[in-house]
PyMOL Python script that loads the backbone (N, CA, C, O; Angstrom):
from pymol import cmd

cmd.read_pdbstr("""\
ATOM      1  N   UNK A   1     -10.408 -11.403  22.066  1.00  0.00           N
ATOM      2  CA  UNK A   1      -9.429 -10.969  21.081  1.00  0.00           C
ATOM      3  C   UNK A   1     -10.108 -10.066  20.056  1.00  0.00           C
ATOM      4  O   UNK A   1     -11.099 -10.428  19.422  1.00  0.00           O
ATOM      5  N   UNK A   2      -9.459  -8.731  19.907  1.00  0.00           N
ATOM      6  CA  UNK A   2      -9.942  -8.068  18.893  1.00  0.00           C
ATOM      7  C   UNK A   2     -10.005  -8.385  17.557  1.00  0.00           C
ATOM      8  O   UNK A   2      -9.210  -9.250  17.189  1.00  0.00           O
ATOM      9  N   UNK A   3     -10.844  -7.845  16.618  1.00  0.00           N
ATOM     10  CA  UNK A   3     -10.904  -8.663  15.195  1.00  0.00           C
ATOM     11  C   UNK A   3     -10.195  -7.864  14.335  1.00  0.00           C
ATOM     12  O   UNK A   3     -10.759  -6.880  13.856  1.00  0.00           O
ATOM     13  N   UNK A   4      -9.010  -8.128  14.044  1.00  0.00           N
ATOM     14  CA  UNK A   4      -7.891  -7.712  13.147  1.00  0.00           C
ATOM     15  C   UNK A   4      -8.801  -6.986  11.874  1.00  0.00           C
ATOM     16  O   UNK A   4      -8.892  -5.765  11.743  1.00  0.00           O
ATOM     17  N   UNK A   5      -9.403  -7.915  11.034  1.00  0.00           N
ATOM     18  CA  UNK A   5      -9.859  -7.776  10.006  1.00  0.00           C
ATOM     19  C   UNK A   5     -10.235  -6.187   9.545  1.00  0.00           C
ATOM     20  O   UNK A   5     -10.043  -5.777   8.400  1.00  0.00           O
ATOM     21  N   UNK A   6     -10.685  -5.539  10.408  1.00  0.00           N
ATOM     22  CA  UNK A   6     -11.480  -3.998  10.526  1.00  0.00           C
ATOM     23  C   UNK A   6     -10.395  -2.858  10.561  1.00  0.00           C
ATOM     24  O   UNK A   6     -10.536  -1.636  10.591  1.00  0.00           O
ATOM     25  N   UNK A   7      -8.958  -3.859  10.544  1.00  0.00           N
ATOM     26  CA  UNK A   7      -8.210  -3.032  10.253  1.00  0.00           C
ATOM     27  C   UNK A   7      -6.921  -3.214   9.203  1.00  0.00           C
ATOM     28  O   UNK A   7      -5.863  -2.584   9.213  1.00  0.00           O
ATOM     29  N   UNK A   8      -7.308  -4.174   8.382  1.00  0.00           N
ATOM     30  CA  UNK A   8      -6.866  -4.201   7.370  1.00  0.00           C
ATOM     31  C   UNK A   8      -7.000  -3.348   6.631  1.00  0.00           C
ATOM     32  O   UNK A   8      -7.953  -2.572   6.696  1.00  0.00           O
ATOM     33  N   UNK A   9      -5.486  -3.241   5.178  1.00  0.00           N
ATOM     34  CA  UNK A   9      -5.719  -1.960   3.890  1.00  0.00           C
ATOM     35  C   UNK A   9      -5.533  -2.762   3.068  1.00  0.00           C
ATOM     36  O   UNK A   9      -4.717  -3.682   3.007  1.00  0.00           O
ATOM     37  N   UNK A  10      -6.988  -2.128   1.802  1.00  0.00           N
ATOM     38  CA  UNK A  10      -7.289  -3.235   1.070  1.00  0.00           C
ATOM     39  C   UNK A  10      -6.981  -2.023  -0.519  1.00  0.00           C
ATOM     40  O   UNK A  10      -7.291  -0.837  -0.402  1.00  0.00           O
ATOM     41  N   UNK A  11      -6.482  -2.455  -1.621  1.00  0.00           N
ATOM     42  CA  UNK A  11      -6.138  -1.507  -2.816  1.00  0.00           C
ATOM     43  C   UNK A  11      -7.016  -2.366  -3.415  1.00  0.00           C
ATOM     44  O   UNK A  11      -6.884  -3.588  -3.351  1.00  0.00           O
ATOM     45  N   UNK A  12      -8.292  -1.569  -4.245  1.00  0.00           N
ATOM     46  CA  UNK A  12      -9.555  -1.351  -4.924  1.00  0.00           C
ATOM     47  C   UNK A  12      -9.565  -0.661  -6.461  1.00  0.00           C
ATOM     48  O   UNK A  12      -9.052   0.432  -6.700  1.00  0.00           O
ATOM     49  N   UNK A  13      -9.980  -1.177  -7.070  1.00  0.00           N
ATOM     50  CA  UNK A  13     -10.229  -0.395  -8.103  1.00  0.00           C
ATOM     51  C   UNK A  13     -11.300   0.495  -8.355  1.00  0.00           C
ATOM     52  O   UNK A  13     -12.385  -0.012  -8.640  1.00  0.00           O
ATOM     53  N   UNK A  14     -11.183   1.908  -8.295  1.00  0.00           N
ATOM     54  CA  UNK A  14     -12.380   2.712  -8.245  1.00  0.00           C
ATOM     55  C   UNK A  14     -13.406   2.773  -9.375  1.00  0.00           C
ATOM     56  O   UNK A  14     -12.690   3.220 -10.271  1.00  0.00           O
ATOM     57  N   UNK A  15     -14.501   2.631  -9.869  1.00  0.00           N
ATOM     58  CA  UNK A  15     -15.337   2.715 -10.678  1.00  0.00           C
ATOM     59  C   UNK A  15     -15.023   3.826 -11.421  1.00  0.00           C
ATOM     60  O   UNK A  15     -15.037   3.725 -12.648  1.00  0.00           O
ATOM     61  N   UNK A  16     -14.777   4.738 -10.963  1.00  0.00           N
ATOM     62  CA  UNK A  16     -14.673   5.883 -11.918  1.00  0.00           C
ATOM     63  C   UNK A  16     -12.887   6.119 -12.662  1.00  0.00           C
ATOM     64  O   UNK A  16     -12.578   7.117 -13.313  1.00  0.00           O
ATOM     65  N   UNK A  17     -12.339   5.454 -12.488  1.00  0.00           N
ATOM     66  CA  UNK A  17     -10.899   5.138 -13.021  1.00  0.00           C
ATOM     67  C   UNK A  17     -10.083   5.084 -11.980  1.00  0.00           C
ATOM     68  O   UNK A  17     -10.593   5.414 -10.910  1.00  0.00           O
ATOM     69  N   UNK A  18      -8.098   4.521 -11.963  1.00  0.00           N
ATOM     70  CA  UNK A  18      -7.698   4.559 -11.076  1.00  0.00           C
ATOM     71  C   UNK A  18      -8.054   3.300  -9.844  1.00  0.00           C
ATOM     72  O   UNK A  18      -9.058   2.593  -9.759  1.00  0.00           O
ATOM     73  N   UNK A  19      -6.948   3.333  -9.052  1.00  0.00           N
ATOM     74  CA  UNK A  19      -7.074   2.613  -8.170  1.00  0.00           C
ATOM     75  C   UNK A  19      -7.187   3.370  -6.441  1.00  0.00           C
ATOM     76  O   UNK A  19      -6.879   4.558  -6.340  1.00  0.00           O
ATOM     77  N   UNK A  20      -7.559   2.724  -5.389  1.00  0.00           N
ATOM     78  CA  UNK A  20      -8.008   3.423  -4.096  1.00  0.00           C
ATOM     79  C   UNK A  20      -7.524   2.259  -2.852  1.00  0.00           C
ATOM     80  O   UNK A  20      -7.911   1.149  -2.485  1.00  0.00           O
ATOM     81  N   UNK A  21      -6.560   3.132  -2.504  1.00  0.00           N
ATOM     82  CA  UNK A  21      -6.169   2.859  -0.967  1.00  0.00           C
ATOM     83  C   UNK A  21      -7.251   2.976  -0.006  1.00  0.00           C
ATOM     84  O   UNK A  21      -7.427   4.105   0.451  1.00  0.00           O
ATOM     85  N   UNK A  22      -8.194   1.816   0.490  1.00  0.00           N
ATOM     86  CA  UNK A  22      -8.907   1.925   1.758  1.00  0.00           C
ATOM     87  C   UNK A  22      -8.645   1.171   3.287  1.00  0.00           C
ATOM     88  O   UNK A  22      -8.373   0.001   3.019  1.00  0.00           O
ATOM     89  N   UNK A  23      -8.627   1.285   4.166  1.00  0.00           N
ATOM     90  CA  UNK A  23      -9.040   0.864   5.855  1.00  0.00           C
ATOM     91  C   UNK A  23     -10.023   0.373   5.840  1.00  0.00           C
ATOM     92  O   UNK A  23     -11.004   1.114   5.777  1.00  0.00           O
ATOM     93  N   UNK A  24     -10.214  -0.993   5.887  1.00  0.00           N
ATOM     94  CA  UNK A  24     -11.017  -1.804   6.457  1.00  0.00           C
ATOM     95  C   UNK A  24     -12.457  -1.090   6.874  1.00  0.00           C
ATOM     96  O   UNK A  24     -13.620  -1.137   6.473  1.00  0.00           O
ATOM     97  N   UNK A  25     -11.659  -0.352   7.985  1.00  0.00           N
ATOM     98  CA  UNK A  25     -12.502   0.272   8.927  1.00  0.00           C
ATOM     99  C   UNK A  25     -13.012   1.570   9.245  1.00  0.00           C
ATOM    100  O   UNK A  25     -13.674   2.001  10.189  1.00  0.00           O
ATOM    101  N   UNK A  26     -12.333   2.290   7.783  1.00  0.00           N
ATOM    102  CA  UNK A  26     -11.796   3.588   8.218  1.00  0.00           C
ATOM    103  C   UNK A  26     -12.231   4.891   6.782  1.00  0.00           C
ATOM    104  O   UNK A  26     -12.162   6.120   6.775  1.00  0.00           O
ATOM    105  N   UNK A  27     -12.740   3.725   5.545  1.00  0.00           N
ATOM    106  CA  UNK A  27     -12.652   4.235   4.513  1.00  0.00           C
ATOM    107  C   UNK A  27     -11.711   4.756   3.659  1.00  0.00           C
ATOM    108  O   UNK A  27     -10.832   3.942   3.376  1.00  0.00           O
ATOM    109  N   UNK A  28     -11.580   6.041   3.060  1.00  0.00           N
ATOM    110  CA  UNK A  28     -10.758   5.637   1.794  1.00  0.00           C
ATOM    111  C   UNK A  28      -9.782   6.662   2.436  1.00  0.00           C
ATOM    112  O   UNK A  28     -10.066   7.664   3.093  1.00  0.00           O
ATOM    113  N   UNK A  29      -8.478   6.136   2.064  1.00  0.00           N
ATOM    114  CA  UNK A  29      -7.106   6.460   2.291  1.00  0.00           C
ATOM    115  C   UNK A  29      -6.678   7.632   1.339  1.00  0.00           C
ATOM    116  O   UNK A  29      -6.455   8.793   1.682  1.00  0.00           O
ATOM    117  N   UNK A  30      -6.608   7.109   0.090  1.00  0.00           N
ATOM    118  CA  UNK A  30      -5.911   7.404  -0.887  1.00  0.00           C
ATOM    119  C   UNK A  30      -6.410   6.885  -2.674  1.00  0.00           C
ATOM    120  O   UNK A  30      -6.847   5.829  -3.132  1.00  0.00           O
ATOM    121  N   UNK A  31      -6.047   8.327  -3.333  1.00  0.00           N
ATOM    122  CA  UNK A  31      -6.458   7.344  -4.618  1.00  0.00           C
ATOM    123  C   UNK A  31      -4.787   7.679  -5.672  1.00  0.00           C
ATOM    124  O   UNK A  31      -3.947   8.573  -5.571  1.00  0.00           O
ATOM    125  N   UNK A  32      -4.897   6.530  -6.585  1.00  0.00           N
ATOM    126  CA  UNK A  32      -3.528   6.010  -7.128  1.00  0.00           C
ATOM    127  C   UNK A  32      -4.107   6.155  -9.034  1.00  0.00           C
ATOM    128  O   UNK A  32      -5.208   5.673  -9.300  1.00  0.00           O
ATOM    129  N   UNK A  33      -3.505   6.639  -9.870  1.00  0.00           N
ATOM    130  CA  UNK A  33      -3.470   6.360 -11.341  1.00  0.00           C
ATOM    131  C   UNK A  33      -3.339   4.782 -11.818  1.00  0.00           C
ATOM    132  O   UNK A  33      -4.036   4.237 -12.673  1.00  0.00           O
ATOM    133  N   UNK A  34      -2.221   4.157 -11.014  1.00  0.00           N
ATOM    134  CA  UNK A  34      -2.099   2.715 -11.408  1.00  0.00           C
ATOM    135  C   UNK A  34      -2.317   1.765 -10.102  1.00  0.00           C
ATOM    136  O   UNK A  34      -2.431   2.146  -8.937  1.00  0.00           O
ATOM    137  N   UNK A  35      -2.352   0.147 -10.702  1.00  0.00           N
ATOM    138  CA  UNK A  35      -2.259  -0.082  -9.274  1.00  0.00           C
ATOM    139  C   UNK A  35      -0.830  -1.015  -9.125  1.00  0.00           C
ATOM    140  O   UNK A  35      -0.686  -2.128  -8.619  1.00  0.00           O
ATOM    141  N   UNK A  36       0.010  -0.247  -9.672  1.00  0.00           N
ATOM    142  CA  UNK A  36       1.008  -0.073  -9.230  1.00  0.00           C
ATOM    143  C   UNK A  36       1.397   0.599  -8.322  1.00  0.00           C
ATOM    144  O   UNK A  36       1.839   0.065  -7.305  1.00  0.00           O
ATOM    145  N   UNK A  37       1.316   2.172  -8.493  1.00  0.00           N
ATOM    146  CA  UNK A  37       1.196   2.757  -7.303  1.00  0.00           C
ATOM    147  C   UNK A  37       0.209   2.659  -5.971  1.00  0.00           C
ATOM    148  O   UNK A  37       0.351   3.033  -4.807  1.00  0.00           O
ATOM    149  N   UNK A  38      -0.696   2.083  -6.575  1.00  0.00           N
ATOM    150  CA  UNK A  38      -1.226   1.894  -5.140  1.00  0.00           C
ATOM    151  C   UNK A  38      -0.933   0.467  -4.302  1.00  0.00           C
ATOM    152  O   UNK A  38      -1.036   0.358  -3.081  1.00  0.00           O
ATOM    153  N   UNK A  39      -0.586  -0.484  -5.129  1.00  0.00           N
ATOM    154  CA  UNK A  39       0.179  -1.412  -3.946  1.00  0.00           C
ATOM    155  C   UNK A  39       1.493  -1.016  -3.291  1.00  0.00           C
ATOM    156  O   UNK A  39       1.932  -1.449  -2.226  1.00  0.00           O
ATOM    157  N   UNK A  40       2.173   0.076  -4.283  1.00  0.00           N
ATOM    158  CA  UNK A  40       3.227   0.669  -2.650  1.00  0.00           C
ATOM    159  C   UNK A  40       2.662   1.249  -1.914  1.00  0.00           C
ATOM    160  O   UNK A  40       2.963   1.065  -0.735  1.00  0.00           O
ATOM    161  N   UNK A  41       1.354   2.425  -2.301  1.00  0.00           N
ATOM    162  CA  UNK A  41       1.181   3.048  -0.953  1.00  0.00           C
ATOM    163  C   UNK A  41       0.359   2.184   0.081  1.00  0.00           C
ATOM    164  O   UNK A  41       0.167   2.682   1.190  1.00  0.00           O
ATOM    165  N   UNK A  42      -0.210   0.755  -0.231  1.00  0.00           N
ATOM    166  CA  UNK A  42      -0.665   0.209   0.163  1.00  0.00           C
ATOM    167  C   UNK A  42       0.332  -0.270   1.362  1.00  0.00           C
ATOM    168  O   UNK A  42       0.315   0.034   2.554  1.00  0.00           O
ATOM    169  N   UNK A  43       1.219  -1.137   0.619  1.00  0.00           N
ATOM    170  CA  UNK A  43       2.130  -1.446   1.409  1.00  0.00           C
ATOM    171  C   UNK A  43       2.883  -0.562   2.773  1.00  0.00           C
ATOM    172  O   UNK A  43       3.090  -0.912   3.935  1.00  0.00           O
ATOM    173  N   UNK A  44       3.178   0.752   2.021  1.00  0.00           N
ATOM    174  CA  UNK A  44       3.602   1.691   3.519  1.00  0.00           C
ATOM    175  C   UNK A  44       2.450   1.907   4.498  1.00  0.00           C
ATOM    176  O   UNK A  44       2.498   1.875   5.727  1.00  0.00           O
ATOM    177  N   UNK A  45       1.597   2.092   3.848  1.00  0.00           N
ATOM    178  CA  UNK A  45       0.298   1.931   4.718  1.00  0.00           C
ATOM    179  C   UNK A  45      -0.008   0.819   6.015  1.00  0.00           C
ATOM    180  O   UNK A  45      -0.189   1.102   7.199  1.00  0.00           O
ATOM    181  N   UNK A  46       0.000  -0.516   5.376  1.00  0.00           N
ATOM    182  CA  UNK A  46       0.084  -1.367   6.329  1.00  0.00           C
ATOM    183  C   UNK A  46       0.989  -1.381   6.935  1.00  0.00           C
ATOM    184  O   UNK A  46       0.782  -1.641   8.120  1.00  0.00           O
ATOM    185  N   UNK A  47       2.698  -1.085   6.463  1.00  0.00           N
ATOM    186  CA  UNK A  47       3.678  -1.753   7.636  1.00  0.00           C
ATOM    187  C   UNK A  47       3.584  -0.759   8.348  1.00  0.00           C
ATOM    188  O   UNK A  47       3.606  -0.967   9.561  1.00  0.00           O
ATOM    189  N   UNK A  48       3.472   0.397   7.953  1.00  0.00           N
ATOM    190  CA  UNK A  48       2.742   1.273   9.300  1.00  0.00           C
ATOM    191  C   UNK A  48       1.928   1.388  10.075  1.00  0.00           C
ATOM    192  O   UNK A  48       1.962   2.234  10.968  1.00  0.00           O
ATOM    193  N   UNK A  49       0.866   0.423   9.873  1.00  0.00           N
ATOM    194  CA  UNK A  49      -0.392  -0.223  10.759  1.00  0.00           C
ATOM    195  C   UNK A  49      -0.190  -1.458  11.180  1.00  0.00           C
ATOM    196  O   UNK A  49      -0.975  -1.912  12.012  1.00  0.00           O
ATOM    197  N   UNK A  50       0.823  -2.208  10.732  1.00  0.00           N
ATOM    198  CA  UNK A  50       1.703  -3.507  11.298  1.00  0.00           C
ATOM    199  C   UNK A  50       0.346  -4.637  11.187  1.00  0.00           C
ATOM    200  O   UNK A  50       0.030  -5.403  12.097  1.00  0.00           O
ATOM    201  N   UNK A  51      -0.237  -4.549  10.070  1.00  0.00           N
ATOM    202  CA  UNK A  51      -1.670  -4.786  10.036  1.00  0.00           C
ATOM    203  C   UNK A  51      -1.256  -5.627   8.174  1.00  0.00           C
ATOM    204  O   UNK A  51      -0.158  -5.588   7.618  1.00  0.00           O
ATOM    205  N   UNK A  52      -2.738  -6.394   7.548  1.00  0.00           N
ATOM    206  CA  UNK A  52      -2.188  -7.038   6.301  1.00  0.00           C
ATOM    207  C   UNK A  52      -2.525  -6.151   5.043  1.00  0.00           C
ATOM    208  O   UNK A  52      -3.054  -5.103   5.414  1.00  0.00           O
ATOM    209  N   UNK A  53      -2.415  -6.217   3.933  1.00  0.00           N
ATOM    210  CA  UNK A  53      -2.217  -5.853   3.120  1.00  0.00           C
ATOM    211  C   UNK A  53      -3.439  -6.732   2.176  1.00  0.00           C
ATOM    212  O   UNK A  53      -3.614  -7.919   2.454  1.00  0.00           O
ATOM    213  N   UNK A  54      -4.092  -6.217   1.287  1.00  0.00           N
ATOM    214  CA  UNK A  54      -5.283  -7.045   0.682  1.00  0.00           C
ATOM    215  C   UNK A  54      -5.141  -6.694  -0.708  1.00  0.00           C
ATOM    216  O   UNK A  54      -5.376  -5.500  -0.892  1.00  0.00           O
ATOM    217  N   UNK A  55      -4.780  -7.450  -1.936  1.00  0.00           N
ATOM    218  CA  UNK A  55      -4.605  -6.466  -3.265  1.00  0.00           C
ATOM    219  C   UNK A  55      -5.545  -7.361  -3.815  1.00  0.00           C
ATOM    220  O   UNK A  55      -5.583  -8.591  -3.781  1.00  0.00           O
ATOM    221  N   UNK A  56      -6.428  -6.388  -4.418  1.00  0.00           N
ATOM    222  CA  UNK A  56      -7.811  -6.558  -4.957  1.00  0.00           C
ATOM    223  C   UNK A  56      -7.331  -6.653  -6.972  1.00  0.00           C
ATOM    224  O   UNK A  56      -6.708  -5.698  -7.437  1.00  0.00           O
ATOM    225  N   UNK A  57      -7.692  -7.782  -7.856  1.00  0.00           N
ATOM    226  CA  UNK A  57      -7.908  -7.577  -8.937  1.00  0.00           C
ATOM    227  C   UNK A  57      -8.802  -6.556  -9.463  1.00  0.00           C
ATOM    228  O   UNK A  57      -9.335  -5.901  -8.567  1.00  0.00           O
ATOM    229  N   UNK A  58      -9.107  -6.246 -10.575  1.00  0.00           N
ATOM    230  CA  UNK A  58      -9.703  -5.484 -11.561  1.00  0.00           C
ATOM    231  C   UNK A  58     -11.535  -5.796 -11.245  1.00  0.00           C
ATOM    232  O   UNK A  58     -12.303  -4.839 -11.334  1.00  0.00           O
ATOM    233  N   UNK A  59     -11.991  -6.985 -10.942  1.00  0.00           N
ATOM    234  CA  UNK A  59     -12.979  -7.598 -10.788  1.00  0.00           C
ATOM    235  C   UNK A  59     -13.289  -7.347  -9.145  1.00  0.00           C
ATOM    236  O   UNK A  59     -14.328  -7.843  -8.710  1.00  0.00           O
ATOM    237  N   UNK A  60     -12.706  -6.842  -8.525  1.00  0.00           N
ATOM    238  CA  UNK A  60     -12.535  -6.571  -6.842  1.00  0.00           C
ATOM    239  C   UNK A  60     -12.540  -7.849  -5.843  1.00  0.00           C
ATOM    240  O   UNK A  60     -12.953  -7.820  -4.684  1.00  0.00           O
ATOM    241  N   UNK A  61     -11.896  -9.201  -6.650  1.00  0.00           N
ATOM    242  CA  UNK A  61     -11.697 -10.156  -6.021  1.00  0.00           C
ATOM    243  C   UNK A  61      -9.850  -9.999  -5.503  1.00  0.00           C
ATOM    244  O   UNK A  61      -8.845  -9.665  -6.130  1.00  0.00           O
ATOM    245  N   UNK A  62     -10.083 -10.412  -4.126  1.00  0.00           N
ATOM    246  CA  UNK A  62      -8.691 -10.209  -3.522  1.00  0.00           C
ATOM    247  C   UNK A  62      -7.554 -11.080  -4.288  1.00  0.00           C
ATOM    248  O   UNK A  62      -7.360 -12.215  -3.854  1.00  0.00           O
ATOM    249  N   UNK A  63      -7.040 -10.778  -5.033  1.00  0.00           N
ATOM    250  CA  UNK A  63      -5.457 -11.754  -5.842  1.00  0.00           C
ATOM    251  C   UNK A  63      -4.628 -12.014  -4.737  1.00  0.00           C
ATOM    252  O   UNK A  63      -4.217 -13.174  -4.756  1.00  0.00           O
ATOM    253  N   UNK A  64      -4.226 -11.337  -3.761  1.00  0.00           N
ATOM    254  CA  UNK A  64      -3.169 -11.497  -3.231  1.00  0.00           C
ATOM    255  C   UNK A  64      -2.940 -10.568  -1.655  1.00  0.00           C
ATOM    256  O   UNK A  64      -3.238  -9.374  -1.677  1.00  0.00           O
ATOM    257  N   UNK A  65      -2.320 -11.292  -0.116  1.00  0.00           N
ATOM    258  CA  UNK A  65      -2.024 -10.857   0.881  1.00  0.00           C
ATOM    259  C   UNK A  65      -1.049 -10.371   1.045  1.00  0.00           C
ATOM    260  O   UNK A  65      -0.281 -10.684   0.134  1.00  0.00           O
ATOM    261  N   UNK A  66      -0.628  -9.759   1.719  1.00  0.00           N
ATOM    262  CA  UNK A  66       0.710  -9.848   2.635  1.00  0.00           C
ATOM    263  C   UNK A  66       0.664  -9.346   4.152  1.00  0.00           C
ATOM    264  O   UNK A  66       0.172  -8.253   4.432  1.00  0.00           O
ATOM    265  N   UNK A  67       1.029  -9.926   4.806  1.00  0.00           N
ATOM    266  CA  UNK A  67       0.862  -9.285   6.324  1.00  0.00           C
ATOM    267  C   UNK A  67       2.505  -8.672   6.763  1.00  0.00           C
ATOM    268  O   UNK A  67       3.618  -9.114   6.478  1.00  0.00           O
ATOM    269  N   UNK A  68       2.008  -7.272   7.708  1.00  0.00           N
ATOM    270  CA  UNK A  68       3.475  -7.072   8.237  1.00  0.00           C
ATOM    271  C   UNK A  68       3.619  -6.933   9.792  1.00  0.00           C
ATOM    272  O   UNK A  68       4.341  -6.214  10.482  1.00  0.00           O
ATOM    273  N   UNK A  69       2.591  -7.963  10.123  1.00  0.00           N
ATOM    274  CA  UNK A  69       2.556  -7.674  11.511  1.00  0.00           C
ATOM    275  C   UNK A  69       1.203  -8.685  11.985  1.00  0.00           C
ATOM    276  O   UNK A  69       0.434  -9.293  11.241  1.00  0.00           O
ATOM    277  N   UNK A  70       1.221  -8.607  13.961  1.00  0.00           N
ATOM    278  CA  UNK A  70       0.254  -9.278  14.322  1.00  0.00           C
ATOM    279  C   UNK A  70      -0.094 -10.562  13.814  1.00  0.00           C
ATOM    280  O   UNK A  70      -1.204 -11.095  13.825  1.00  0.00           O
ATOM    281  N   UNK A  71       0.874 -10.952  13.412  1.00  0.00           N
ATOM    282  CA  UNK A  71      -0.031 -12.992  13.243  1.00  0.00           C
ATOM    283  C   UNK A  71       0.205 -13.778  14.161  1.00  0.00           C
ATOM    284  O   UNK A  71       1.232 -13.421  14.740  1.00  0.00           O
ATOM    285  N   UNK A  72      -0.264 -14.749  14.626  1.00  0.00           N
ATOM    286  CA  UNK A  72      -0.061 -15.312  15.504  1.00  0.00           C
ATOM    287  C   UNK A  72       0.815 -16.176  15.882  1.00  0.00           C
ATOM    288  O   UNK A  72       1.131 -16.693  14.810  1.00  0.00           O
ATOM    289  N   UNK A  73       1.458 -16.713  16.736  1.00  0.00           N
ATOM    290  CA  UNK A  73       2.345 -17.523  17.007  1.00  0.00           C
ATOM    291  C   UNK A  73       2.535 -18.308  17.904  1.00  0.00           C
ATOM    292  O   UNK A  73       2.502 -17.798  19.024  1.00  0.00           O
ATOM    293  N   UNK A  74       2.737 -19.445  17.855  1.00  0.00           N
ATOM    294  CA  UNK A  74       3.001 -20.388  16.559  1.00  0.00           C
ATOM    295  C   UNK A  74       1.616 -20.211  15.569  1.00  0.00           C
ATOM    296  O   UNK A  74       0.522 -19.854  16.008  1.00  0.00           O
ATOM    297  N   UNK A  75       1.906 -20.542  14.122  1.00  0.00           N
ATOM    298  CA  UNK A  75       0.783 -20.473  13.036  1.00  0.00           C
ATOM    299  C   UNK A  75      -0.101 -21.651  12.982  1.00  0.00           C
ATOM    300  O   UNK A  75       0.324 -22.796  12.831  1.00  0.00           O
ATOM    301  N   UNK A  76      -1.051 -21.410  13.080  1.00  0.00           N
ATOM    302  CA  UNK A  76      -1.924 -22.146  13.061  1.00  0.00           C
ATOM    303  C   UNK A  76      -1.812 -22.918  11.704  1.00  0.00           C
ATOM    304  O   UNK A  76      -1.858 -22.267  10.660  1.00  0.00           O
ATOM    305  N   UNK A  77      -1.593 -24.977  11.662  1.00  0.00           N
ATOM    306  CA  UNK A  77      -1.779 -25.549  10.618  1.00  0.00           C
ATOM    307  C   UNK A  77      -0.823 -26.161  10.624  1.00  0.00           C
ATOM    308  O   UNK A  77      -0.577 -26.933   9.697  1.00  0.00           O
TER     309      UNK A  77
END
""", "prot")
cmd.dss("prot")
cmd.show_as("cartoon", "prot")
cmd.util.cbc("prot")
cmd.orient("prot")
């Protein structure tokens, strides 16, 4: 089974201001003023990669998922 993970999009806060749409696997997507805007483009991003969604706090610890695709079934738990 391939490892999903490498293709996850993860919204980052860039060091130099602003926030950054990246690919797992793929590097940087996109960069955003808020990260507001970048959890939508995040979001079109993934459901277009049918892949999860990773929203990174200020500190670049992940706050929060969402997946729009590929999980498994039945869920494990």
């Amino acid at each position: 089974m391939a490892d999903q993970r490498k293709h996850n999009i993860h919204t980052t806060p860039n060091p130099n201001g602003g926030w950054d749409i990246q690919s797992a696997g793929g590097g940087k997507l996109s960069h955003h003023r808020t990260k507001e805007e970048a959890e939508q483009a995040g979001r079109e991003e993934a459901k277009k990669a049918r892949t999860e969604l990773k929203i990174h706090n200020k500190d670049g610890k992940i706050s929060d998922s969402v997946s729009y695709g590929n999980d498994p079934y039945p869920p494990k738990g």
